[in-house]
PyMOL Python script that loads the backbone (N, CA, C, O; Angstrom):
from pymol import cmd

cmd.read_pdbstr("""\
ATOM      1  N   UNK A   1       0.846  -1.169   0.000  1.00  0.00           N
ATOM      2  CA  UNK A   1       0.000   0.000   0.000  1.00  0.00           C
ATOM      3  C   UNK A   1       0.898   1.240   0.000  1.00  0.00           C
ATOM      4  O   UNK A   1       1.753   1.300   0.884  1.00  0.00           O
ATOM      5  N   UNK A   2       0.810   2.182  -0.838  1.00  0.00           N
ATOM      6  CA  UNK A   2       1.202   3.382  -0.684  1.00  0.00           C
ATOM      7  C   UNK A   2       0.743   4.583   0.326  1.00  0.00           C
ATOM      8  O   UNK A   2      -0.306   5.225   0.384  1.00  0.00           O
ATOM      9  N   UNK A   3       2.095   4.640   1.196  1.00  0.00           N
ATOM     10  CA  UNK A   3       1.318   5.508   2.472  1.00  0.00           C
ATOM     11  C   UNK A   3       2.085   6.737   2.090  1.00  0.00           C
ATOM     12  O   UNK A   3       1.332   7.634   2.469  1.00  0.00           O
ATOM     13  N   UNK A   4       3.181   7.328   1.543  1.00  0.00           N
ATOM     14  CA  UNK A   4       2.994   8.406   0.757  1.00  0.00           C
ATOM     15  C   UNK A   4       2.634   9.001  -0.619  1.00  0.00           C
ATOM     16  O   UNK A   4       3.572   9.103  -1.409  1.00  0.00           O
ATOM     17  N   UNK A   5       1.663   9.324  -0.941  1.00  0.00           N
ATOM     18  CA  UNK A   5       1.696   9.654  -2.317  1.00  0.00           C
ATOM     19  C   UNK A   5       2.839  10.986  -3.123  1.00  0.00           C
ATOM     20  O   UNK A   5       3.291  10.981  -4.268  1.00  0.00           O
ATOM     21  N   UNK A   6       3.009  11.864  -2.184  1.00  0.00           N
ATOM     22  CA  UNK A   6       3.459  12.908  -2.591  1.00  0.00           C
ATOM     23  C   UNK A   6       5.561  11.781  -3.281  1.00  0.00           C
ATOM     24  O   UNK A   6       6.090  11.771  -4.393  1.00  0.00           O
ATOM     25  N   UNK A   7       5.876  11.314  -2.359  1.00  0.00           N
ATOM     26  CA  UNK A   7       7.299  10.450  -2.386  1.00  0.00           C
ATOM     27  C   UNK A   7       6.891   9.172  -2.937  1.00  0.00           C
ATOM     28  O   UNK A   7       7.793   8.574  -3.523  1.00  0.00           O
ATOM     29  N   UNK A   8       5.570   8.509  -2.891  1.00  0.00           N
ATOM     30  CA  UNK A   8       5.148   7.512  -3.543  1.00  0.00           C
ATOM     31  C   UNK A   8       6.254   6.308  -2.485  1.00  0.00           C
ATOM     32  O   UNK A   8       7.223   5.641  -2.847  1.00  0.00           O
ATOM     33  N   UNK A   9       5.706   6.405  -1.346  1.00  0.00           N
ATOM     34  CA  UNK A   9       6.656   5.345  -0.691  1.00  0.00           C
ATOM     35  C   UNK A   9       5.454   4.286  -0.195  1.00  0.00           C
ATOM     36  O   UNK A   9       4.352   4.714   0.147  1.00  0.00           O
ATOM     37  N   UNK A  10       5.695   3.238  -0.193  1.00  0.00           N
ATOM     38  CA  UNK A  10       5.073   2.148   0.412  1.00  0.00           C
ATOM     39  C   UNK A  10       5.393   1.700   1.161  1.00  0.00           C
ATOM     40  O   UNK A  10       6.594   1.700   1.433  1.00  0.00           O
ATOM     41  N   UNK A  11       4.024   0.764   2.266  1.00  0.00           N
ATOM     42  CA  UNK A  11       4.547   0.246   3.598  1.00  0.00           C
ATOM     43  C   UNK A  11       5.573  -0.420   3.491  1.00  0.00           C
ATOM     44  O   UNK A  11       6.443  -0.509   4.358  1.00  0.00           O
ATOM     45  N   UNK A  12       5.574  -0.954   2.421  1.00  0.00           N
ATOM     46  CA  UNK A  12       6.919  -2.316   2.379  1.00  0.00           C
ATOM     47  C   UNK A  12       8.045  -1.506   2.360  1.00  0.00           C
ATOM     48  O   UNK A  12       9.056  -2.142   2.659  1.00  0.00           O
ATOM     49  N   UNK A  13       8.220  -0.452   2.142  1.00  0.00           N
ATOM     50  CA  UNK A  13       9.740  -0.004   1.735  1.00  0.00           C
ATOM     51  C   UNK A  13       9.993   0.242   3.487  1.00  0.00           C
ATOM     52  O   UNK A  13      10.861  -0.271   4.192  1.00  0.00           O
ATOM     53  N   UNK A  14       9.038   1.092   3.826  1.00  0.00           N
ATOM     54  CA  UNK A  14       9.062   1.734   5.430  1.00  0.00           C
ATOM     55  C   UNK A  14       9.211   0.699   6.477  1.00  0.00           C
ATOM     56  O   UNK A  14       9.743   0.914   7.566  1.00  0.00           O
ATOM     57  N   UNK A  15       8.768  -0.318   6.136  1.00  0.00           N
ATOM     58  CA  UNK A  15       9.049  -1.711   6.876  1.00  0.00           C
ATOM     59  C   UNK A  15      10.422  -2.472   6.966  1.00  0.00           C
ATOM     60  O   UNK A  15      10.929  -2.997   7.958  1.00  0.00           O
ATOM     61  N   UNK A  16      10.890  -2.398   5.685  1.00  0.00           N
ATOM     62  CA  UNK A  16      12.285  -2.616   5.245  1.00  0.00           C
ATOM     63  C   UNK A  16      13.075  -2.205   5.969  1.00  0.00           C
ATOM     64  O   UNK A  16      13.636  -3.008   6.715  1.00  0.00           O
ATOM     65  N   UNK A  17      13.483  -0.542   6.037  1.00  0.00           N
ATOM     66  CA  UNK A  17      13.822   0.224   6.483  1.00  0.00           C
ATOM     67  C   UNK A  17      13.802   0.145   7.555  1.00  0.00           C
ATOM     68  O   UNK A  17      14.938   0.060   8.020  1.00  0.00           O
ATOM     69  N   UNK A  18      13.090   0.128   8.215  1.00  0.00           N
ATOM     70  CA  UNK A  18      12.681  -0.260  10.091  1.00  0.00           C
ATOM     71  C   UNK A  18      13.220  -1.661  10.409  1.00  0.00           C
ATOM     72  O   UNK A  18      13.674  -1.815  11.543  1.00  0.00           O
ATOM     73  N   UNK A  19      13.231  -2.494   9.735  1.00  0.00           N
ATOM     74  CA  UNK A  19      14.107  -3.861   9.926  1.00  0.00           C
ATOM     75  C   UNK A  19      15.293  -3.633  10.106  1.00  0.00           C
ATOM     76  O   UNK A  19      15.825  -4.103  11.112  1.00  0.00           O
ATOM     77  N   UNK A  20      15.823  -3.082   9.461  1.00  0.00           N
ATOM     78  CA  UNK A  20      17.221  -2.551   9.247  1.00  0.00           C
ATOM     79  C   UNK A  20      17.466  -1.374   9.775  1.00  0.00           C
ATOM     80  O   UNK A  20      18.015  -0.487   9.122  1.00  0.00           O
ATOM     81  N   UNK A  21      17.013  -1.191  11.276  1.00  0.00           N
ATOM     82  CA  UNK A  21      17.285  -0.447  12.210  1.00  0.00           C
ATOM     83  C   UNK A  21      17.132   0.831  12.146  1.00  0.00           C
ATOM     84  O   UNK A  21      17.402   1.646  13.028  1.00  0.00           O
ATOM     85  N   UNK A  22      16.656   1.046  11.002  1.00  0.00           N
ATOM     86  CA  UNK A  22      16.753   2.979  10.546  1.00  0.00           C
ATOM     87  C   UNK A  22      15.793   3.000  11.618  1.00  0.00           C
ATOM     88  O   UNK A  22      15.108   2.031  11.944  1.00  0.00           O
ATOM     89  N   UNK A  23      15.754   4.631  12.390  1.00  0.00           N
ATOM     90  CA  UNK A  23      15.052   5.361  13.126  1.00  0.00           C
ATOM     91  C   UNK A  23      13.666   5.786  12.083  1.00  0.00           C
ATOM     92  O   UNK A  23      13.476   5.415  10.924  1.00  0.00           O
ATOM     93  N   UNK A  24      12.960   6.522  12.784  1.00  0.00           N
ATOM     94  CA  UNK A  24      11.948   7.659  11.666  1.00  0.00           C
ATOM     95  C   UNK A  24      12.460   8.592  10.871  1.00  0.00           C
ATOM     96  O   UNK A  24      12.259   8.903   9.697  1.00  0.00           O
ATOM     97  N   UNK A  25      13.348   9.093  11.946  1.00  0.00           N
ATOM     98  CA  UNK A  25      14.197  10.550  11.046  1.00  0.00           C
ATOM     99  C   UNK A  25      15.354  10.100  10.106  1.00  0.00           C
ATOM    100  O   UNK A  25      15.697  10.927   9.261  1.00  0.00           O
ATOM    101  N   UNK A  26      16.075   8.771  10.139  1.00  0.00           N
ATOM    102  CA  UNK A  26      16.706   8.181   8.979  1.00  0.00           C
ATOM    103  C   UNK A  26      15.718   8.019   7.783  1.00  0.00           C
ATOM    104  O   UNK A  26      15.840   8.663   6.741  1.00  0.00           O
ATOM    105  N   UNK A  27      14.649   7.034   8.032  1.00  0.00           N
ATOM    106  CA  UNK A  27      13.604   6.906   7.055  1.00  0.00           C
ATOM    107  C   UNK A  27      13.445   8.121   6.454  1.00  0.00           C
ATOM    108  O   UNK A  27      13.477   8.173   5.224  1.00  0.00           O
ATOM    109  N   UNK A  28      13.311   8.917   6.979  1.00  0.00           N
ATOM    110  CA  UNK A  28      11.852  10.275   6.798  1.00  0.00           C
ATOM    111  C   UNK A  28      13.206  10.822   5.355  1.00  0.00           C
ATOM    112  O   UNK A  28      12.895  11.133   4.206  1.00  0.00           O
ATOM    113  N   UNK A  29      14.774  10.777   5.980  1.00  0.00           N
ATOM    114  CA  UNK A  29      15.698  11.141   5.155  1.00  0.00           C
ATOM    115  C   UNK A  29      15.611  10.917   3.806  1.00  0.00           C
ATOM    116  O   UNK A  29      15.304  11.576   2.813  1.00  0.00           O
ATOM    117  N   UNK A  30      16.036   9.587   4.097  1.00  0.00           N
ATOM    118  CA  UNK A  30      16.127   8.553   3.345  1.00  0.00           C
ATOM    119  C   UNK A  30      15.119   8.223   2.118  1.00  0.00           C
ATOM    120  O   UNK A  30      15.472   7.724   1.049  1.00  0.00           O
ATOM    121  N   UNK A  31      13.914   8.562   2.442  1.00  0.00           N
ATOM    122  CA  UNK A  31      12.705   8.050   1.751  1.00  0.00           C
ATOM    123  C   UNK A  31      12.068   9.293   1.336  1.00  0.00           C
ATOM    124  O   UNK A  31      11.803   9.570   0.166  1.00  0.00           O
ATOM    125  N   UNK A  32      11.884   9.869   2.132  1.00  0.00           N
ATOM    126  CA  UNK A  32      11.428  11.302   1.437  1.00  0.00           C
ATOM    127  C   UNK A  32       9.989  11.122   2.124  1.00  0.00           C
ATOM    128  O   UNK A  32       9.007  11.539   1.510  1.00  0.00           O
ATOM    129  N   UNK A  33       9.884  10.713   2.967  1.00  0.00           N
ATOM    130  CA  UNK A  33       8.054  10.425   3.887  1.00  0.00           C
ATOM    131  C   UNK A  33       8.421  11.238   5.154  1.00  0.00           C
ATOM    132  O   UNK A  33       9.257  11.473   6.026  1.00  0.00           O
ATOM    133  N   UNK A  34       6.988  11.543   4.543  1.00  0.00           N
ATOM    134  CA  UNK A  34       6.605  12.838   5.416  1.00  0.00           C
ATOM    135  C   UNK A  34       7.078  14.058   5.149  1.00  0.00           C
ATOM    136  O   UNK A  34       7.001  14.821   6.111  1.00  0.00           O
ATOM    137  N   UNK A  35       7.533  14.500   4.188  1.00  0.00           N
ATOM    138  CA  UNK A  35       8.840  15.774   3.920  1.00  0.00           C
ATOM    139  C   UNK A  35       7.566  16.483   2.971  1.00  0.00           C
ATOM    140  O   UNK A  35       7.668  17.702   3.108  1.00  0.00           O
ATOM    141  N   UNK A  36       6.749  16.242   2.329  1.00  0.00           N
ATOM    142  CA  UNK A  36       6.285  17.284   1.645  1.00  0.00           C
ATOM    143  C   UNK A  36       5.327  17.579   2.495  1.00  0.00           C
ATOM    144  O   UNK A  36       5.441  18.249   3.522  1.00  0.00           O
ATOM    145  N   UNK A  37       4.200  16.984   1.987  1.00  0.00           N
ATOM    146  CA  UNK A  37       2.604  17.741   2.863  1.00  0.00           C
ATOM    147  C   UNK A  37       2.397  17.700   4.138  1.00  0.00           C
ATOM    148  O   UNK A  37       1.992  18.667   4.782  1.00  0.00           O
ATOM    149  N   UNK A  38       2.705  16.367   4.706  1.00  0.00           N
ATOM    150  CA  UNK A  38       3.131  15.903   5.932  1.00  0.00           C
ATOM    151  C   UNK A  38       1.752  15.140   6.485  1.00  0.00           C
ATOM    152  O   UNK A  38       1.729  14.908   7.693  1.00  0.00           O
ATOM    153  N   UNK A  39       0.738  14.784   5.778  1.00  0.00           N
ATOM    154  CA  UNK A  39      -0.350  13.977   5.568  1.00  0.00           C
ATOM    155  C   UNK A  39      -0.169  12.408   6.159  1.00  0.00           C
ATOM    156  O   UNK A  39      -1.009  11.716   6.734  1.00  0.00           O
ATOM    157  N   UNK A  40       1.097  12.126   5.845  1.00  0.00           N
ATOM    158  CA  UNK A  40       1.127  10.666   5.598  1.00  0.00           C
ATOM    159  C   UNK A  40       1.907  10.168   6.952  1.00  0.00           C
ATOM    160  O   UNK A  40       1.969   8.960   7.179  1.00  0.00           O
ATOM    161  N   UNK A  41       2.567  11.219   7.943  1.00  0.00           N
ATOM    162  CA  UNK A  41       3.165  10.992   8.824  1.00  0.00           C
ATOM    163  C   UNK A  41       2.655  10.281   9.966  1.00  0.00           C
ATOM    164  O   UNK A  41       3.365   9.376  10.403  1.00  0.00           O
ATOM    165  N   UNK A  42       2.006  10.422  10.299  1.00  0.00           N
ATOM    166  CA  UNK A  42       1.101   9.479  11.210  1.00  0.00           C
ATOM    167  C   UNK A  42       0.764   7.783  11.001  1.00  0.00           C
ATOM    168  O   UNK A  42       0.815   6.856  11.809  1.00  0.00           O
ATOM    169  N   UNK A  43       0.466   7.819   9.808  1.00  0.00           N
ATOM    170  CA  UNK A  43       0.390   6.300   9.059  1.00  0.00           C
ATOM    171  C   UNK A  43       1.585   5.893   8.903  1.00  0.00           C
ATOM    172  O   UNK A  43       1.687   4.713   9.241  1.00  0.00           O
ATOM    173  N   UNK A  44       2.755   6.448   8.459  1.00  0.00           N
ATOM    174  CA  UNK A  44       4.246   6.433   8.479  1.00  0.00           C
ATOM    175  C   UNK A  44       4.453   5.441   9.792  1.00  0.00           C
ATOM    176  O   UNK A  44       4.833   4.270   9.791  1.00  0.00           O
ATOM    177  N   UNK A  45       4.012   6.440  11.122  1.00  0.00           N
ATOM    178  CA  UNK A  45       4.879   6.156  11.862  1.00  0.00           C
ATOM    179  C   UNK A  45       3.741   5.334  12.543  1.00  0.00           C
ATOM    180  O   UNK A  45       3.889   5.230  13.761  1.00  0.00           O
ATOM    181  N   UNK A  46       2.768   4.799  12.081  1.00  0.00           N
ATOM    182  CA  UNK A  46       2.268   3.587  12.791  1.00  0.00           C
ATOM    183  C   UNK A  46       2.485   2.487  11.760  1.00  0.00           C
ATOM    184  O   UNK A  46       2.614   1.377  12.277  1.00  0.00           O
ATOM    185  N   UNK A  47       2.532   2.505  10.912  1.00  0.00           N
ATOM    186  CA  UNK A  47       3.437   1.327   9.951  1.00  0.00           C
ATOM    187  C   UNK A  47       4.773   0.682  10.490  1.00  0.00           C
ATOM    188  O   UNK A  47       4.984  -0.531  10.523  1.00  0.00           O
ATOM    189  N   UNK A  48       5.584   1.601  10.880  1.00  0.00           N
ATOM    190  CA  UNK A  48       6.909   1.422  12.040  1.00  0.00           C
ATOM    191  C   UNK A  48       6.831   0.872  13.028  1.00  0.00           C
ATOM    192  O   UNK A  48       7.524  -0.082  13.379  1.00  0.00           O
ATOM    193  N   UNK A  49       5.691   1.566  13.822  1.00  0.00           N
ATOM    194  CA  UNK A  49       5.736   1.452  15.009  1.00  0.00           C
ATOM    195  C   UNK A  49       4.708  -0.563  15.410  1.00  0.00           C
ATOM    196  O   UNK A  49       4.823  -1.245  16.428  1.00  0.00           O
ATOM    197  N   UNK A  50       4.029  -0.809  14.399  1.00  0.00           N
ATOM    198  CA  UNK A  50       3.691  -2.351  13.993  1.00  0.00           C
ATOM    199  C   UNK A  50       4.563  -3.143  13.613  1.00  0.00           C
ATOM    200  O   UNK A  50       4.414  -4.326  13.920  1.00  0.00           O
ATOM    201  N   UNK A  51       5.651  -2.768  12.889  1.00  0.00           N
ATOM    202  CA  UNK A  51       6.674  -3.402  12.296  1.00  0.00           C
ATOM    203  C   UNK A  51       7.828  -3.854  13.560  1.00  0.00           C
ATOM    204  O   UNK A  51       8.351  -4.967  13.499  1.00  0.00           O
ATOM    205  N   UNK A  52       8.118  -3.036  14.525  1.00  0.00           N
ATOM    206  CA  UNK A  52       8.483  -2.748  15.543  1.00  0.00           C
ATOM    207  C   UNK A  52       7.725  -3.898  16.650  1.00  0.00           C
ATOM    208  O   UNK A  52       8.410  -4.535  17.451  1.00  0.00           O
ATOM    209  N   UNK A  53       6.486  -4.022  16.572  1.00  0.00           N
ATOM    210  CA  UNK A  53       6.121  -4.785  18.065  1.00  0.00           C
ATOM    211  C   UNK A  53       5.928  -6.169  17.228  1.00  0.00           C
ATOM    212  O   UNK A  53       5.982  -7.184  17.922  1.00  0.00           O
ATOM    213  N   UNK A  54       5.720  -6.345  15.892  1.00  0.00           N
ATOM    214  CA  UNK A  54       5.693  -7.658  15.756  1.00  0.00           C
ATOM    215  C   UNK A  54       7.207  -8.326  15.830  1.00  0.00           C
ATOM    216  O   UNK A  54       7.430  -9.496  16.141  1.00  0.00           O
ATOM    217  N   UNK A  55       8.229  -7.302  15.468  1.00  0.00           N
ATOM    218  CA  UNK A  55       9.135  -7.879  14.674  1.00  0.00           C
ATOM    219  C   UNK A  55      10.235  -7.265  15.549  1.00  0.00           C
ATOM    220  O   UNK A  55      11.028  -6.534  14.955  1.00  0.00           O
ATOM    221  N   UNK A  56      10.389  -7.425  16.725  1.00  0.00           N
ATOM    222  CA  UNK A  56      11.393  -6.274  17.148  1.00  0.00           C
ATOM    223  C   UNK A  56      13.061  -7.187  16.944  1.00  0.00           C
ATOM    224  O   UNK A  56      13.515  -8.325  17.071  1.00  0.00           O
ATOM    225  N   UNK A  57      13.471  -5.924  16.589  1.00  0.00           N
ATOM    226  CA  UNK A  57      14.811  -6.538  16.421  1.00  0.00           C
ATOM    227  C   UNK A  57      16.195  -6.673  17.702  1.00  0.00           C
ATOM    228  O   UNK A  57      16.710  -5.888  18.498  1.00  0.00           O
ATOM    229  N   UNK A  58      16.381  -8.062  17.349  1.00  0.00           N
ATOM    230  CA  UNK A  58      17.293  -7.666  18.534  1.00  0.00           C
ATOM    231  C   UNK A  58      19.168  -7.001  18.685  1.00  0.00           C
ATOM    232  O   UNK A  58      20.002  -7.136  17.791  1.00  0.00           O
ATOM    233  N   UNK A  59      19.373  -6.446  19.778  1.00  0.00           N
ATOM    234  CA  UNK A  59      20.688  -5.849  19.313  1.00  0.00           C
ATOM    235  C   UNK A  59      21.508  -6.631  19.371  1.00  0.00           C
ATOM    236  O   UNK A  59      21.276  -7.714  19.907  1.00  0.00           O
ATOM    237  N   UNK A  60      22.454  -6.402  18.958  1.00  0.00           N
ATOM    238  CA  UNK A  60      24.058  -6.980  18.577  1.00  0.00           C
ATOM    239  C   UNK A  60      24.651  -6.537  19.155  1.00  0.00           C
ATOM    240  O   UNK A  60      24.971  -5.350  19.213  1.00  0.00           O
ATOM    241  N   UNK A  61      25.068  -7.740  19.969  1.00  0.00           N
ATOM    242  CA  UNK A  61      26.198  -7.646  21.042  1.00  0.00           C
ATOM    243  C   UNK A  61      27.680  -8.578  20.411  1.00  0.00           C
ATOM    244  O   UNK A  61      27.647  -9.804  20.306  1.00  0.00           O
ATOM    245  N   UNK A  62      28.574  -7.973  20.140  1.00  0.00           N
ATOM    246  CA  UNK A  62      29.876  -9.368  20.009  1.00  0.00           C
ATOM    247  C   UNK A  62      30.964  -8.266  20.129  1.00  0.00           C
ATOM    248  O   UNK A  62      30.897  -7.037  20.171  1.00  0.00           O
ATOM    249  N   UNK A  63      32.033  -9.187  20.172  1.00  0.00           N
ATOM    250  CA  UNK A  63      33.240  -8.697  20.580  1.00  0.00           C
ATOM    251  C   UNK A  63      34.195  -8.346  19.165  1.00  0.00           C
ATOM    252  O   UNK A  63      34.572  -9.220  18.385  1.00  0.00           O
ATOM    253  N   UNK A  64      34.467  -6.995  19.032  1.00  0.00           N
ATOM    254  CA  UNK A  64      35.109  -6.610  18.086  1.00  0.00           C
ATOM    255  C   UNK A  64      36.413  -7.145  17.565  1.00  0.00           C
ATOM    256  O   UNK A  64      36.933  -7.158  16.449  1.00  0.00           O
ATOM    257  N   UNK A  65      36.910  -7.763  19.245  1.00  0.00           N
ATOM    258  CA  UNK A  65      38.407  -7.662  18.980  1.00  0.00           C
ATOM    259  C   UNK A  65      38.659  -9.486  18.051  1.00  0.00           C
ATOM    260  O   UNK A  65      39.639  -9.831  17.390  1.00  0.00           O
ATOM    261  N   UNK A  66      37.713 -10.095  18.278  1.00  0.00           N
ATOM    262  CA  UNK A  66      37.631 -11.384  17.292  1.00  0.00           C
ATOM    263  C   UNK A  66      36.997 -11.378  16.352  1.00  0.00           C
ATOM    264  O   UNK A  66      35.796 -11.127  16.250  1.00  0.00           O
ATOM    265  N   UNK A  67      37.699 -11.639  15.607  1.00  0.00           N
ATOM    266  CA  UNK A  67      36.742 -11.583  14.123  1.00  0.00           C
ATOM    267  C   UNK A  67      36.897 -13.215  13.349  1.00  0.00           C
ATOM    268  O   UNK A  67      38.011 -13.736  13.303  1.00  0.00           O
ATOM    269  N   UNK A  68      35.893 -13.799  12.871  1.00  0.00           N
ATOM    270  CA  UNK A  68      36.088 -15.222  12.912  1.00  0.00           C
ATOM    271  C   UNK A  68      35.714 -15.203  11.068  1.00  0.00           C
ATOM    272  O   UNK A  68      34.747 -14.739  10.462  1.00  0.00           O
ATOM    273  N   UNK A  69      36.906 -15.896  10.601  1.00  0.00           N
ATOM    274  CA  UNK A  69      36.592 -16.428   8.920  1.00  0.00           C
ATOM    275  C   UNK A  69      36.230 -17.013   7.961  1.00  0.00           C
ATOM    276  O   UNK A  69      37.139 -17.596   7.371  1.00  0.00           O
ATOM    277  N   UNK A  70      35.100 -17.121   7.478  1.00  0.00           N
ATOM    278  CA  UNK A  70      35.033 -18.450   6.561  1.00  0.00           C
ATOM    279  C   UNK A  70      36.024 -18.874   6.211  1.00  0.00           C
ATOM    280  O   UNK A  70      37.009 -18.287   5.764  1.00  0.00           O
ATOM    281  N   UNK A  71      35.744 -20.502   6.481  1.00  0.00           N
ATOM    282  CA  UNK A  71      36.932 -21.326   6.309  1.00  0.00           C
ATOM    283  C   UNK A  71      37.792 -20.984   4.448  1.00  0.00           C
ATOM    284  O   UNK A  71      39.013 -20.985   4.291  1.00  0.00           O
ATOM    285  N   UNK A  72      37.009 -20.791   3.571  1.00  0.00           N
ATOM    286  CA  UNK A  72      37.332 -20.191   2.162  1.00  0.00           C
ATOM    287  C   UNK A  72      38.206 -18.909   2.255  1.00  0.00           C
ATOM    288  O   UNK A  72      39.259 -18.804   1.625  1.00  0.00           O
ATOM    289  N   UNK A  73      37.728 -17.962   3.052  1.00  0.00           N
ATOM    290  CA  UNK A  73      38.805 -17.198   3.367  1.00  0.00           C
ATOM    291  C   UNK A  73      39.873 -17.228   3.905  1.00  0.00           C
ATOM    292  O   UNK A  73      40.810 -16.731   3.280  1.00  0.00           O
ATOM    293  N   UNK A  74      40.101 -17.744   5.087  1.00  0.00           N
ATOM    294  CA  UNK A  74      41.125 -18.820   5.966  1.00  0.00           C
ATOM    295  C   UNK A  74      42.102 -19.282   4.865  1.00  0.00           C
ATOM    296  O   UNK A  74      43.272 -18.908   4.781  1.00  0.00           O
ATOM    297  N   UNK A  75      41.424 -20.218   3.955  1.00  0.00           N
ATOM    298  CA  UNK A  75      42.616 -20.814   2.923  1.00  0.00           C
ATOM    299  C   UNK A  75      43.070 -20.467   2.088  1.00  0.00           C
ATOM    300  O   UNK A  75      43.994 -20.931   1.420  1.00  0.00           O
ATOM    301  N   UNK A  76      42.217 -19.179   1.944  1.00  0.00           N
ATOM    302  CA  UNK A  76      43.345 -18.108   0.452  1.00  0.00           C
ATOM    303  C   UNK A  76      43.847 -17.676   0.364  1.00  0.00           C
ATOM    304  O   UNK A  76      43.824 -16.514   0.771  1.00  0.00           O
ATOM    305  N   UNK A  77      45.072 -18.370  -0.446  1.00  0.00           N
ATOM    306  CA  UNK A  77      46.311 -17.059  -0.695  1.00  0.00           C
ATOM    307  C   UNK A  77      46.296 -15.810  -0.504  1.00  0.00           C
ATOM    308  O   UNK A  77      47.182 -15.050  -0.114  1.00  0.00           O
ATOM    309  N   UNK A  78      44.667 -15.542  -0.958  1.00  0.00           N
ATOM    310  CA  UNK A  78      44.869 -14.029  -0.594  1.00  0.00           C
ATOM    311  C   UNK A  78      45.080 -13.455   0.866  1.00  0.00           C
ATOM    312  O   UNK A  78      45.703 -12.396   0.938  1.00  0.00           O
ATOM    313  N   UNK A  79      44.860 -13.742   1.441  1.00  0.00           N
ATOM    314  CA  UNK A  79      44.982 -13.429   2.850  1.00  0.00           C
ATOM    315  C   UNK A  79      45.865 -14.784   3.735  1.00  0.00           C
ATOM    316  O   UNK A  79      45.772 -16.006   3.847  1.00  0.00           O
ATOM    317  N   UNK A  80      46.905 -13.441   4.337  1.00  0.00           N
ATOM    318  CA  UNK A  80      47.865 -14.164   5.123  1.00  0.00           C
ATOM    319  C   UNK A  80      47.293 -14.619   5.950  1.00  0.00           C
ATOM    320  O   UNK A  80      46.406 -13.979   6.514  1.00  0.00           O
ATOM    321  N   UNK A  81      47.625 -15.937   6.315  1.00  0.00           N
ATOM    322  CA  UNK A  81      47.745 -16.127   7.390  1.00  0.00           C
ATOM    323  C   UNK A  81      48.614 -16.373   9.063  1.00  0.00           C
ATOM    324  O   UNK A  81      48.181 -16.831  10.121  1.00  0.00           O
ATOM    325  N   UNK A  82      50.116 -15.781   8.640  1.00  0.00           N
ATOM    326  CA  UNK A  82      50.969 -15.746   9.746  1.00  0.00           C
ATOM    327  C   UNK A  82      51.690 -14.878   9.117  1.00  0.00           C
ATOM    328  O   UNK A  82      51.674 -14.509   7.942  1.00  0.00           O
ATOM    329  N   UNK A  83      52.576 -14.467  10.362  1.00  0.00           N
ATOM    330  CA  UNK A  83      53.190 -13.010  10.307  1.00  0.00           C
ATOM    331  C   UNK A  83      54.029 -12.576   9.551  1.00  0.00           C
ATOM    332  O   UNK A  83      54.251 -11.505   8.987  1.00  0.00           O
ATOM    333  N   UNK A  84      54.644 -13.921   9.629  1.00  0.00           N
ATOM    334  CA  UNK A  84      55.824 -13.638   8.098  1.00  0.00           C
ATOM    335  C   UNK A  84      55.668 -14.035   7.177  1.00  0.00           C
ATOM    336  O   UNK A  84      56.521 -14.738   6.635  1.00  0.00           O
ATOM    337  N   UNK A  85      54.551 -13.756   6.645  1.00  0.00           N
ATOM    338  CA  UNK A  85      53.825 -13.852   5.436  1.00  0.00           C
ATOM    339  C   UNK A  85      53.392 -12.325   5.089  1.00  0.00           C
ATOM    340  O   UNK A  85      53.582 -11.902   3.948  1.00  0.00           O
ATOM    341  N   UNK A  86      52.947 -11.701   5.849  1.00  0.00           N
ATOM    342  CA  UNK A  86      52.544 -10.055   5.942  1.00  0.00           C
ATOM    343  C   UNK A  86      53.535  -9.235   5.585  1.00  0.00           C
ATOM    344  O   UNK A  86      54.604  -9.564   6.101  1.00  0.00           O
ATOM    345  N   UNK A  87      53.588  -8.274   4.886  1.00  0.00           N
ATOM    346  CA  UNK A  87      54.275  -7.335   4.087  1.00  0.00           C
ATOM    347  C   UNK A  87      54.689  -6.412   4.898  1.00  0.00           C
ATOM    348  O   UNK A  87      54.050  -5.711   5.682  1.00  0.00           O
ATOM    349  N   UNK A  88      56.219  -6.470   4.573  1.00  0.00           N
ATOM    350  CA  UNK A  88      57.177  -5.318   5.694  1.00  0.00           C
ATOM    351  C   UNK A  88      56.737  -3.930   5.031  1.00  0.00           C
ATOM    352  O   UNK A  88      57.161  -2.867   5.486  1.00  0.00           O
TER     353      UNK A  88
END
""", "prot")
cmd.dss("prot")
cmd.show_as("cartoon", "prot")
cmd.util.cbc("prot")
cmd.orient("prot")
């Protein structure tokens, strides 16, 4: 369904978007909803805000300082794997 006409954005895009952690005011950026007439903002942000209680996402917690490789990466030449292999 198209919940802006003026940006021609649909729930699905605004849903998307909200999956992928964007805020309102990223969206609103991003998408161009709500920026002209400002009609559609309300439906906007209850489209979100549904997307949100069915689907809430959870945060990401891990530790930066490990970073773990597909085994394909692991075995390619392209990438060293020990020190004196790494470029002075």
């Amino acid at each position: 369904m198209i919940v802006c006409v003026c940006r021609r954005v649909s729930d699905r895009e605004i849903v998307r978007h909200a999956r992928a952690g964007m805020s309102f005011d990223d969206i609103q950026f991003e998408l161009g909803v709500a920026t002209q007439c400002g009609q559609c903002e309300s439906c906007a942000r209850e489209v979100m805000a549904q997307c949100s209680a069915h689907h809430p996402v959870a945060a990401l917690h891990y530790d930066t300082s490990v970073v773990q490789l597909a085994p394909s990466i692991r075995e390619s030449a392209a990438w060293p794997t020990s020190s004196s292999s790494a470029p002075a």
